[in-house]
C-alpha positions in Angstrom: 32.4 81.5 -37.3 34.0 79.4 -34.9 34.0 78.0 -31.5 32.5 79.5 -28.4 35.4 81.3 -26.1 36.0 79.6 -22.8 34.7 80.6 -19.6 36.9 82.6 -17.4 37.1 85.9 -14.9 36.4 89.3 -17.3 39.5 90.7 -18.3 40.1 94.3 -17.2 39.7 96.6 -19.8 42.7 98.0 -19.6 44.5 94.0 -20.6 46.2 94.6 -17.3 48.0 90.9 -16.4 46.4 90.1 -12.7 48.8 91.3 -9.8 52.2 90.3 -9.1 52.1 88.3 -12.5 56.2 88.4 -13.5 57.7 87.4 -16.7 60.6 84.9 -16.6 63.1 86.7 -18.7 64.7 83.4 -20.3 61.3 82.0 -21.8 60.7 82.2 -25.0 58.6 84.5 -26.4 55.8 84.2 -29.7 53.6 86.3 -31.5 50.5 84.9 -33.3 48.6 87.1 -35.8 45.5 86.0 -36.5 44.3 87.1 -39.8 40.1 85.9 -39.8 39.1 86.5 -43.6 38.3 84.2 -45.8 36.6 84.6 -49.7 34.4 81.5 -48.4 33.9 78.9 -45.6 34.8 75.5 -45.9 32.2 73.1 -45.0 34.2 71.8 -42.0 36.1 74.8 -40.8 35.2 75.9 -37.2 37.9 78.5 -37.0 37.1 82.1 -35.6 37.0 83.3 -39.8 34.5 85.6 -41.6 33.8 86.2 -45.4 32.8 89.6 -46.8 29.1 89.0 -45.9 29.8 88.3 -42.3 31.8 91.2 -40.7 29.0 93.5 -40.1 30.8 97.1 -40.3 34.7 95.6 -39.5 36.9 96.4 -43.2 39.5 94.3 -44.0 41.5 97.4 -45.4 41.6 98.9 -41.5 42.5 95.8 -40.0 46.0 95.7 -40.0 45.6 99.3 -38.5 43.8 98.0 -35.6 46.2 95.1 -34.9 48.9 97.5 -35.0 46.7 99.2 -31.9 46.8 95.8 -30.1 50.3 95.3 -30.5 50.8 99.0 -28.2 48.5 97.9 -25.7 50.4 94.2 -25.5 54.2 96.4 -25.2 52.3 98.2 -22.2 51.1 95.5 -20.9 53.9 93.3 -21.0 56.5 96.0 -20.1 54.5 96.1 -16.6 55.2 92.5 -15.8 58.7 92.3 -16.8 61.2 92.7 -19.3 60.4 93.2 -23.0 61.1 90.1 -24.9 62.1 89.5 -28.7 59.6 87.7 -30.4 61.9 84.6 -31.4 58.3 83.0 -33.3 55.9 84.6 -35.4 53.0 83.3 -36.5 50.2 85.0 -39.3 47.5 82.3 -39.3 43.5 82.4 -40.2 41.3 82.6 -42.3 43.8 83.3 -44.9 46.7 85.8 -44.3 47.3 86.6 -47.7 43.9 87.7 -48.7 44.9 91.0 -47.1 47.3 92.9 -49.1 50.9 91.5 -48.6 51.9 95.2 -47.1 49.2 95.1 -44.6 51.5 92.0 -43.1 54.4 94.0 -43.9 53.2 96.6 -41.4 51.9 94.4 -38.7 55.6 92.3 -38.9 57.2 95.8 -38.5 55.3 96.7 -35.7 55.8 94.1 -33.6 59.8 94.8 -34.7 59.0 98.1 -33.5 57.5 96.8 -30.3 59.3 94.2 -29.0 61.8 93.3 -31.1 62.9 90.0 -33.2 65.4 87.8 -32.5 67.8 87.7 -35.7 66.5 84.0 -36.6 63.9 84.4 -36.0 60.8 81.7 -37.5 58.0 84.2 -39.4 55.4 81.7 -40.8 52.6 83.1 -43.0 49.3 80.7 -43.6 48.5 80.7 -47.5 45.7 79.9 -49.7 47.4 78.3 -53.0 45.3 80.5 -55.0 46.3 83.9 -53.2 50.4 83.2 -53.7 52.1 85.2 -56.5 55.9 85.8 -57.1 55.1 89.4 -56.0 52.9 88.2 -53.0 55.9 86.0 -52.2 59.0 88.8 -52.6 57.1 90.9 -50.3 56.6 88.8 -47.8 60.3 87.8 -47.7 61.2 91.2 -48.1 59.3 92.0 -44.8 61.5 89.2 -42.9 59.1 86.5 -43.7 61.0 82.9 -43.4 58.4 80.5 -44.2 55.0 79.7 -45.9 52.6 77.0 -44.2 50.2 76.1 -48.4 47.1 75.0 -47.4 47.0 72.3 -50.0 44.6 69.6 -47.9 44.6 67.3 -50.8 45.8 66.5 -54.7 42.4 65.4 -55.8 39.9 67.3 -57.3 36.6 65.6 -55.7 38.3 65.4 -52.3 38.6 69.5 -52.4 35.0 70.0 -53.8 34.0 67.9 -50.5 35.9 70.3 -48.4 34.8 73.1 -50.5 38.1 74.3 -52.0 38.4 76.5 -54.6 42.3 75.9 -55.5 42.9 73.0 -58.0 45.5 71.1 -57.5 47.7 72.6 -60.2 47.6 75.5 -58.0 50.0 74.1 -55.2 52.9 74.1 -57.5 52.6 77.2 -58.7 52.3 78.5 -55.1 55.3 76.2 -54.5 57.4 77.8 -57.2 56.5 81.3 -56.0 57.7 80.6 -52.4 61.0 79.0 -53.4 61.7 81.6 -55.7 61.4 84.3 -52.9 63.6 82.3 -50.8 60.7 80.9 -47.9 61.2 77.7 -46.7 57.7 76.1 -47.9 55.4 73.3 -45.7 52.3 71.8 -47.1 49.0 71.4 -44.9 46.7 67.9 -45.4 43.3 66.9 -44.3 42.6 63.5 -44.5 39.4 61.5 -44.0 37.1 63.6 -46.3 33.8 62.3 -47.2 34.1 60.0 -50.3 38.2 60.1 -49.4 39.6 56.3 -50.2 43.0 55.1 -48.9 44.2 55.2 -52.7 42.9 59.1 -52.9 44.8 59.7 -49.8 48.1 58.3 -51.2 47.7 60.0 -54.2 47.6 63.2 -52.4 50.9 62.3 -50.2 52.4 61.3 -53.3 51.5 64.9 -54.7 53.1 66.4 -52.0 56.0 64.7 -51.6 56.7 65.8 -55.2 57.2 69.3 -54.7 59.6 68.2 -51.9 58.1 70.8 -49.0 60.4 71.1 -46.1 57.3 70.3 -43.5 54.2 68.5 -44.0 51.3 68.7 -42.2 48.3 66.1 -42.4 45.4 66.3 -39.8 42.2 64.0 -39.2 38.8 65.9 -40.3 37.2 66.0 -37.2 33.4 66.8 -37.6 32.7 69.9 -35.6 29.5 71.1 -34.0 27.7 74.0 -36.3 29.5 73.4 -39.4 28.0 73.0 -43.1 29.2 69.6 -43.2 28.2 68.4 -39.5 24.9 69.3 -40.7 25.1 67.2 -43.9 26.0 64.6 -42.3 23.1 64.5 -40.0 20.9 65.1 -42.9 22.8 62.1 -44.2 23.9 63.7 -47.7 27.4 62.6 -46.7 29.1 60.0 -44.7 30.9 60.7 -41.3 34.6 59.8 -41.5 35.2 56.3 -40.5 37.8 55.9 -37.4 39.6 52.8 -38.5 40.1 54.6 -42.2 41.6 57.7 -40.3 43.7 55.3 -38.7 44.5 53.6 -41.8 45.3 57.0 -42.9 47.5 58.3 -40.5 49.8 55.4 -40.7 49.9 55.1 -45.0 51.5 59.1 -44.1 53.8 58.1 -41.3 55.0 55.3 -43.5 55.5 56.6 -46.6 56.6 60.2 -45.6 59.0 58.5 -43.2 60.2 56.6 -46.2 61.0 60.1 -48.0 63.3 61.1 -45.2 60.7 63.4 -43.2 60.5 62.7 -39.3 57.2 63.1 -37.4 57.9 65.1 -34.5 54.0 66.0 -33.4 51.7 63.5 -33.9 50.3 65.3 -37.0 53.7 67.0 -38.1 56.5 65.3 -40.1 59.7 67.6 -41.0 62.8 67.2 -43.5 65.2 68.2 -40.7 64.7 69.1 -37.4 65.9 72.7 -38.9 62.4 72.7 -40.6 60.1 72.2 -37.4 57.8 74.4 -36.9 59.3 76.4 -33.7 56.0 78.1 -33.1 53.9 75.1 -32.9 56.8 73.8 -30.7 56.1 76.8 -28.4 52.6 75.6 -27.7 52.6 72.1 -27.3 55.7 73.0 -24.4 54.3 75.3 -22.5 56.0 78.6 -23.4 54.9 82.0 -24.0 52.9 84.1 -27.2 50.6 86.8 -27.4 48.0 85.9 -29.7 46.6 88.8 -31.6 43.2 89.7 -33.4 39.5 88.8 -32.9 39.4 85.7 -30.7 42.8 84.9 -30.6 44.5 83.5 -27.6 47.8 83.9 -25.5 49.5 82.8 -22.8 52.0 84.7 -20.3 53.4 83.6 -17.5 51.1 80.8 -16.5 47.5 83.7 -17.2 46.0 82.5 -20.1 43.5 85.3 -21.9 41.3 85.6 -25.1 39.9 88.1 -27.5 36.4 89.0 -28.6 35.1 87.1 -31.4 33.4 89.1 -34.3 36.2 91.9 -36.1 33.5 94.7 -35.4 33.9 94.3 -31.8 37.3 94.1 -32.0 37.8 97.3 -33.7 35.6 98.7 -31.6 36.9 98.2 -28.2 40.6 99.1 -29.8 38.8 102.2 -31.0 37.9 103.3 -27.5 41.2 102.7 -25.8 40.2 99.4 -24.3 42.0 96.2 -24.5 39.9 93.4 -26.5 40.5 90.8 -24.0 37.2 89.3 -23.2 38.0 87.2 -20.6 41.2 85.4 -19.0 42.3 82.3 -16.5 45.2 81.0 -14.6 45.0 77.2 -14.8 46.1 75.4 -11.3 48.2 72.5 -10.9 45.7 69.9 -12.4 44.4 71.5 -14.8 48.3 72.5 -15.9 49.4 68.6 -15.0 46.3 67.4 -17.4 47.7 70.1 -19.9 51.3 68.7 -19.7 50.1 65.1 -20.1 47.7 65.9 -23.1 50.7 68.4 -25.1 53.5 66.0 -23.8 52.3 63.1 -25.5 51.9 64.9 -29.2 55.3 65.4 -29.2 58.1 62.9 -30.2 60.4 64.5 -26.8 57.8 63.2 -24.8 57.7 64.4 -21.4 59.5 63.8 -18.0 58.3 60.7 -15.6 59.2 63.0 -13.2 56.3 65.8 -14.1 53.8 63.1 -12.9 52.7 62.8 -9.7 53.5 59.2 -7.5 50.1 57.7 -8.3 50.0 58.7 -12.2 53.4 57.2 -12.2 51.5 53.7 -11.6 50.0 53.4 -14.8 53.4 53.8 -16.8 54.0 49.9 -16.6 50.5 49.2 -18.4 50.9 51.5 -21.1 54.5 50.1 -22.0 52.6 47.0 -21.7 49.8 48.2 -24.2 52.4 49.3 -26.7 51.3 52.6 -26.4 54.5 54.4 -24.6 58.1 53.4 -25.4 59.6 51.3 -23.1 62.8 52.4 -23.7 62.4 56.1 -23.2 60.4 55.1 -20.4 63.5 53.3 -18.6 65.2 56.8 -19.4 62.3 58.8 -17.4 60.7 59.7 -20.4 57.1 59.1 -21.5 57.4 58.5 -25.3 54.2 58.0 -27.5 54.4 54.9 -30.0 52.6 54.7 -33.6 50.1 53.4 -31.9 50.5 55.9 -28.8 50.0 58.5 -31.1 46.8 57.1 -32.4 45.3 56.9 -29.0 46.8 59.5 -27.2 43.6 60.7 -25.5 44.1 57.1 -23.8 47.7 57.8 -22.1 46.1 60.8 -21.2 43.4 59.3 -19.4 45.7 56.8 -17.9 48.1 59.1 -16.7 45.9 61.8 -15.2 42.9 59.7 -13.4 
């Protein structure tokens, strides 16, 4: 049911931003929605997601209701600290958005139109589960101003979904497909890769699969085993193998390669798009620093440097929205190293890189060594720019460490 929240001062309970926190009026401004149902868990998801058996006395059919009563407390909020900004990103992400009823996201879209406003193009993303997309899901959605549809597809073959515990078959995806092209969304298709039992030949096939359908964005992350899962605890039972680094790495560069063969560009280290039309804006908006107001149980946001979080569980959600209060459980304003560590660790996902200049005079040392290594561009570097390699991106948390030690 997720991670634990961060530590951090109590938020007020009025989500109050602390004192003499201003909004700069020319940054950017996103909206996450986080939707936390699910019909079941995957084995290896730690995400902040409940099926029916977990919420406790929280209803799925009130809860775009109660996100509607967040979005009123976040126009207050933000309306004290400066001027109202269009949302120029939306985000609906889970759990899986479209197990709620398509108008329920209708609703919420509309009222954070009503609230804040959206800028005319505006990038609306909705999360899907293959099996939950209809042509009437789809028509909705795009009727509400949705732009785009992020298919969690994972993989193209059937044993690699049973050991994630998927219930879509892979038929599914191009059905899903067909029903967001049809209603006019641009479409990108999410991967895992490094499933137990996954071969390299299984993970081609599923690239391959993808590629078919010719999604605008692709996706494709490393499993990474986390603590209090089904499947961590199969592996340590030793019912299942652990995936094997060098195979992820193998991985990682069979997609670069062949995806960069079929015309897509990586532009994050685990995002490849058609055109640089069809990157993912929001995601951009995170991994530079800007600003989004993340709503729903334990979603987070960032404004103007304070960054806060939400109660976990939906029942307490609903509940502090139900008495007036703000669901902020708890916020923090990073200082300079912890926001120069930040920089470094987001800078080097991204193909722009980041600016020599950002570094301190002693970071700055260990840029010879890491052109050296092969792990930054040499080139961009001579152009004040630290610019992860292939193998950069494969060992990022390295030019991290060099960079900020």
């Amino acid at each position: 049911m997720g991670s634990a929240l961060p530590l951090g001062e109590p938020a007020p309970a009025d989500g109050s931003l602390p004192a003499g926190t201003r909004i700069d009026p020319a940054a950017s401004f996103g909206v996450y929605l986080h939707v936390p149902f699910c019909r079941v868990r995957c084995g290896y998801c730690d995400f902040n997601t409940y099926t029916s058996s977990e919420l406790r006395g929280a209803r799925q059919e009130d809860y775009a209701s109660e996100v509607l009563r967040e979005i009123a407390l976040a126009r207050t909020v933000l309306g004290d600290a400066g001027p109202i900004r269009p949302a120029a990103t939306v985000f609906f992400g889970g759990g899986t958005p479209t197990l709620l009823p398509p108008g329920d996201l209708a609703r919420m879209l509309d009222g954070v139109r009503d609230a804040f406003g959206i800028e005319p193009d505006a990038e609306i993303t909705v999360e899907a589960n293959p099996d939950t997309v209809t042509d009437e899901v789809a028509r909705i959605l795009a009727d509400a101003g949705v732009t785009r549809m992020s298919i969690g597809m994972q993989s193209a073959v059937p044993h690699v979904l049973r050991a994630l515990d998927r219930t879509h078959r892979p038929e599914s995806i191009g059905t899903a497909v067909g029903a967001a092209r049809r209603a006019g969304l641009a479409v990108s298709l999410d991967l895992i890769y490094g499933a137990p039992g996954e071969s390299l030949e299984d993970w081609r096939s599923s690239l391959a699969g993808a590629l078919e359908h010719a999604p605008d964005h692709v996706s494709a992350y490393a499993l990474i085993i986390e603590e209090g899962t089904s499947l961590a605890r199969r592996i340590r039972r030793g019912e299942v193998t652990a995936p094997d680094d060098d195979l992820q790495a193998d991985m990682y560069e069979l997609a670069d390669a062949l995806l960069g063969d079929a015309g897509y560009g990586w532009y994050e280290v685990s995002n490849w798009a058609r055109t640089p039309q069809a990157r993912s804006r929001h995601n951009l908006a995170y991994w530079r620093g800007g600003d989004w107001w993340g709503f729903g149980p334990g979603a987070h946001s960032h404004v103007a440097g304070v960054r806060f979080w939400n109660v976990k569980h939906p029942a307490a959600y609903a509940a502090r929205l139900a008495s007036g209060q703000s669901p902020a459980a708890g916020r923090e304003r990073p200082d300079a190293d912890a926001r120069l560590l930040e920089r470094v660790l987001l800078g080097t996902r991204i193909r722009e890189g980041f600016a020599i200049d950002d570094l301190p005079e002693a970071s700055r040392r260990g840029v010879a060594g890491l052109i050296a290594d092969g792990l930054i561009d040499g080139a961009a570097a001579v152009g004040g720019r630290i610019v992860p390699t292939l193998r950069g991106r494969l060992l990022a948390d390295v030019i991290a460490r060099t960079l900020t030690e």
